[in-house]
Structure formats: C-alpha cells, structure tokens
N, C-alpha and C positions, 0 to 999 in steps of 0.2 A: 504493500500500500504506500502512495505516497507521503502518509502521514510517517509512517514507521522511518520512509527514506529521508525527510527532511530532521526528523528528530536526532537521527546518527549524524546528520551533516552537522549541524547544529554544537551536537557532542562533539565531534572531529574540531570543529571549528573553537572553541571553548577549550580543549587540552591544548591545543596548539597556539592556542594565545598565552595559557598558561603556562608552558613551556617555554615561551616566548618574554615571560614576563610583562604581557600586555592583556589590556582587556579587552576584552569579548566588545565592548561598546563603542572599539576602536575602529571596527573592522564590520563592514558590510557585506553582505550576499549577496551576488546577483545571479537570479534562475536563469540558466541559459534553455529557453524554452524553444530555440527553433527548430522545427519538423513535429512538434508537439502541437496536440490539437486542444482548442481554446478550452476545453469542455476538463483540460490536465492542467491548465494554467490556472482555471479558477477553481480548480478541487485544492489549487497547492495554498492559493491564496487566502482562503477558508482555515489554512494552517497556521497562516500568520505573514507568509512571505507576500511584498509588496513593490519589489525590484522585479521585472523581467529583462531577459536579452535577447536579440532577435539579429538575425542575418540575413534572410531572406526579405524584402523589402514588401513585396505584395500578398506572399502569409505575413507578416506581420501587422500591415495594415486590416487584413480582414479579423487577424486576430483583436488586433484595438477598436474595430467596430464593433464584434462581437461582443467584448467584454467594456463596453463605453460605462457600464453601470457600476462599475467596480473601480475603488482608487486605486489603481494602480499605477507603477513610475518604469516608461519604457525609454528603454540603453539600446540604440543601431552596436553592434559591433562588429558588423562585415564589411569587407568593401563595397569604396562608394564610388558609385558613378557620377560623371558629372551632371546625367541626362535626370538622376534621383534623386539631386540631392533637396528640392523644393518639398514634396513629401514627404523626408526625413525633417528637415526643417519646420512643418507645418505638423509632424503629429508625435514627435520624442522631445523626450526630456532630457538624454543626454545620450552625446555620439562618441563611442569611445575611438574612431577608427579614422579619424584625419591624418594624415599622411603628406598631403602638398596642399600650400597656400590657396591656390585656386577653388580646393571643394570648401578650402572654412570660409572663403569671399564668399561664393554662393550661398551657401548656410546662414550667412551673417544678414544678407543683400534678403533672403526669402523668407526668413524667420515673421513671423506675425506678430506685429506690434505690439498685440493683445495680449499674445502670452509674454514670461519671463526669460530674460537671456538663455540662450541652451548652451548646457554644461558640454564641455568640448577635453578630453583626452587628446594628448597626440600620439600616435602608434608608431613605436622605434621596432626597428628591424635589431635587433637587440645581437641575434644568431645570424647575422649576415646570410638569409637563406634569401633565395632567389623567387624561389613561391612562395612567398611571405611580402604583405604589404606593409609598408611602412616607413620613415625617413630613418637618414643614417644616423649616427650618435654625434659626427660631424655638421651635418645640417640643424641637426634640434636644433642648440641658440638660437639664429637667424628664424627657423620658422616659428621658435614660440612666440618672442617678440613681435615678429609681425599678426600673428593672430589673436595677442593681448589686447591689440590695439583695436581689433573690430568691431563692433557695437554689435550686440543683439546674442553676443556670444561670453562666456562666462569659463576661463581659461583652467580646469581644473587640474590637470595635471598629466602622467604617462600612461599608455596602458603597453604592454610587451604580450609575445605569445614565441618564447622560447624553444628550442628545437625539443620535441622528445629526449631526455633524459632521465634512466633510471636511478642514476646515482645519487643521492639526496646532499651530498657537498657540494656535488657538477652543480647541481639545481639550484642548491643555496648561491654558490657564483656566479651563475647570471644576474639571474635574481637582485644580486649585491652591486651590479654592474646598474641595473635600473634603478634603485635608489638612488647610489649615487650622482645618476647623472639629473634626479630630479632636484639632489639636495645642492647640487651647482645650479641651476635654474632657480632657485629659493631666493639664491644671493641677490638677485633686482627682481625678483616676483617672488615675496616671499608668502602671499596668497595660494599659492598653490598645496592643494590638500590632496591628492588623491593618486595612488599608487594602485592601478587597475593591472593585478598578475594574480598568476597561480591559479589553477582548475584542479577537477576532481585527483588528477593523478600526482600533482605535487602541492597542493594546496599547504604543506606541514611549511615548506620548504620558502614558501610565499612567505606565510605570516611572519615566521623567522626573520626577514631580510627586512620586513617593515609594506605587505601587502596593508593594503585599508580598503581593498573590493575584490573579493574572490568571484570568480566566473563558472559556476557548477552547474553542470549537464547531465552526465552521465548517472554522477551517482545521487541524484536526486529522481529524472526521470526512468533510470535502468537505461540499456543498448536505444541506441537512435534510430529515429526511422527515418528511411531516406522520405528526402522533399518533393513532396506531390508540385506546388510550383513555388516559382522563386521571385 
C-alpha cells in the first residue's frame, strides 16, 4: 500500500537526518509521480505528502487538472523545451531543470502576473554525462547571476542527478561537489536555500552532504510504468 510505502520513506528519511545530525524539518520530499496515474497521486496525498514531480509535461498537466481540488505544490523536473516552457510557467510552482538562460527568459517573460515568482533550480551536469541535461560547474556563476536578475522568477538554488553509483562514499563525493558549489554561489546570493539531490537509491548519501529536497519515485510508488504520453 502506499501508505505503508510512504511511512518507511519517511523513516528512511528521519535516520538519515539523524545520522546526519540534522532534522527531519530540514529537508523536504518531493513524490516523483511521473507515469503515475492521478487516482496514486491523491491516494499518497490523503497520506500527508503535498510536493509532486513531474517530467512529462502533458501527463502532468492532465494530472493538475484532474486533481485542481486538492493543495497541492507541483516541481517540472524534466527537460524543457523551448516550445513548453509557457505551460510550465503558467501551471508549476517550481522548475527544478533550467539549464540555459534562454528557457529561465521565457519562464520569467510567460509566468502570470497573478501568480507568485516560480521557484527556479538550476540543473548542473555534476557527472559530466552526455545524456544528462544541465550546465557545467564552469558556467553556473555566469548563468545564476543572470537568472537572479529576472523578474517573475524566484532563484532557489541547485538540483544535480548524478551518474548511478553504488558506492555510498562515491555518492557522498559528488554529492559534496554540489554543495559546494552552491555554498560558493551563497557568497553574492546568499538567499539561496535549496539543494535539490539524492532519490530512492542514495537518498542516505544526499542528506549527508547537506540534500534539503529528496526526489522519490520508486520507493514510494514500487517499479515504474512506462509513459502512456509525454
């Protein structure tokens, strides 16, 4: 049941903070719900959780129509295209996957006056992997600064998505590589709150390093299903 599966993340997430020396009220969950049907999103939120994540841009918009009736606070974290980003802008509350200037100008330019700044991640290619989106650890400065400056946009912080590692030291050292590089950004934006790493498989290894948003999928909804559309 997904109650039983949120309960253990919960506990996972709580020893690990404990271990950590930190508290639990440091560090947020975010359900990584994409390929999950709305009908699973709001059995989990009935549990308590109120953070979703979403990759698929048109399931997840049917999904925030579907569940309009419910508070809930939706995170894009896939790649963005430029032709998507006016919908991302118009229906999240925070995009953790910016990567080049041009999608946070759109984002910033399309956002609705109405609503409140959208919270903005920038996604470092952390594992220099090639099918991995993201800017290099070289370009951060230059593009935080410029996307500080945008109006309509609310600059929070890194989010990484590190190569597969078993080894929980390996894990801890990247890991150490994205704080760091957010605690040098601190130094003229010291507003920046949010270390968006670590999923189901190193989640320990995240909070360790100083994670403040876990990204859980698997071991919340069990094995994924593939995407009916995207």
């Amino acid at each position: 049941m997904l109650a039983d599966k949120y309960s253990a993340v919960r506990q996972q997430i709580r020893l690990a903070c404990e271990n950590a020396a930190r508290s639990p009220d440091s560090l947020s969950l975010l359900a990584v719900s994409k390929t999950r049907s709305a009908d699973e999103v709001r059995e989990l939120s009935h549990c308590g959780q109120r953070a979703f994540g979403e990759n698929y841009l048109q399931e997840a918009l049917d999904k925030i129509d579907a569940l309009s009736d419910l508070d809930l606070e939706w995170h894009f974290i896939g790649p963005i295209q430029s032709n998507k980003t006016r919908p991302i802008a118009e229906h999240f509350d925070w995009v953790h996957s910016v990567d080049r200037l041009k999608i946070a100008s759109r984002l910033s330019e399309q956002r609705p006056v109405q609503l409140p700044p959208l919270n903005i991640c920038l996604q470092v290619n952390i594992s220099d992997e090639a099918s991995k989106s993201g800017c290099t650890p070289d370009e951060l400065p230059a593009l935080a600064d410029a996307v500080a400056r945008l109006p309509n946009l609310r600059l929070r912080g890194l989010m990484a998505i590190p190569k597969p590692e078993d080894n929980p030291q390996r894990q801890r050292a990247v890991f150490a590589q994205v704080r760091q590089l957010l605690e040098q950004l601190q130094h003229t934006q010291p507003a920046l709150d949010t270390l968006s790493m670590g999923m189901s498989a190193d989640i320990e290894a995240a909070i360790l390093e100083g994670s403040t948003m876990v990204r859980v999928g698997t071991a919340l909804f069990g094995p994924r299903n593939p995407p009916s559309t995207r």
